[in-house]
C-alpha positions in Angstrom: 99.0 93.3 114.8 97.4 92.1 111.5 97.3 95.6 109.6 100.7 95.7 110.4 101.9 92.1 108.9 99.3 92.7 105.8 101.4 96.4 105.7 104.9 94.7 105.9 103.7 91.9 103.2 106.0 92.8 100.3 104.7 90.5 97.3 101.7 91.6 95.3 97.8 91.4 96.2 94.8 90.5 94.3 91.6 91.7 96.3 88.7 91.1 94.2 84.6 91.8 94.9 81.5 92.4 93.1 80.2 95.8 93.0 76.8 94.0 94.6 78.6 91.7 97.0 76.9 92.7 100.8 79.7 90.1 102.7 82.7 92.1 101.2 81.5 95.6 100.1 83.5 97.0 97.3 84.7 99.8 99.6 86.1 97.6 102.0 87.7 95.3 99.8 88.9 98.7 98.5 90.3 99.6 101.5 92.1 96.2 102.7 93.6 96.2 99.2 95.6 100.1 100.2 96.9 98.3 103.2 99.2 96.5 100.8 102.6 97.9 99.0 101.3 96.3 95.8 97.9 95.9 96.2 95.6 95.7 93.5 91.6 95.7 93.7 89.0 95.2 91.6 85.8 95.6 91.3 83.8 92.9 89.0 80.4 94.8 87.8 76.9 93.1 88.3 78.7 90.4 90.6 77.8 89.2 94.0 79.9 87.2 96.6 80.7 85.0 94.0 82.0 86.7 90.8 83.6 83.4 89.5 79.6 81.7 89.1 78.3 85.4 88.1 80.6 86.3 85.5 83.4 83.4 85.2 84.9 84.8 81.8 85.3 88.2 83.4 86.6 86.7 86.3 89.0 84.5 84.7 90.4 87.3 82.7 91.0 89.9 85.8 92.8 86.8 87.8 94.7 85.6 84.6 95.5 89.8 84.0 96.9 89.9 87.3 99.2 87.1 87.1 100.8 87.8 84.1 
């Protein structure tokens, strides 16, 4: 079953949405991203389904955050 093999995935997980995006609503981004042992979500404010041509400073510095 997926849930289970996104559950069981052991290495850390970006899941990142604008608060305004209607294809991948913040609260189930939010949600996906508690099905993982180190899941991290995040929000990006006045972004739509594309935070990266919204707000591509913000959006660089939440990804580059993460991967440090």
């Amino acid at each position: 079953m997926t849930w289970a093999g996104l559950a069981g995935f052991e290495g850390p997980a970006l899941l990142f949405t604008g608060d305004v995006d209607l294809n991948s609503p913040p609260s189930a981004v939010a949600a996906c991203a508690e099905l993982f042992h180190r899941g991290t979500f995040v929000e990006q404010p006045g972004a739509g389904h594309c935070p990266w041509a919204d707000d591509p400073g913000r959006f660089v510095a939440a990804v580059a955050s993460f991967l440090v």
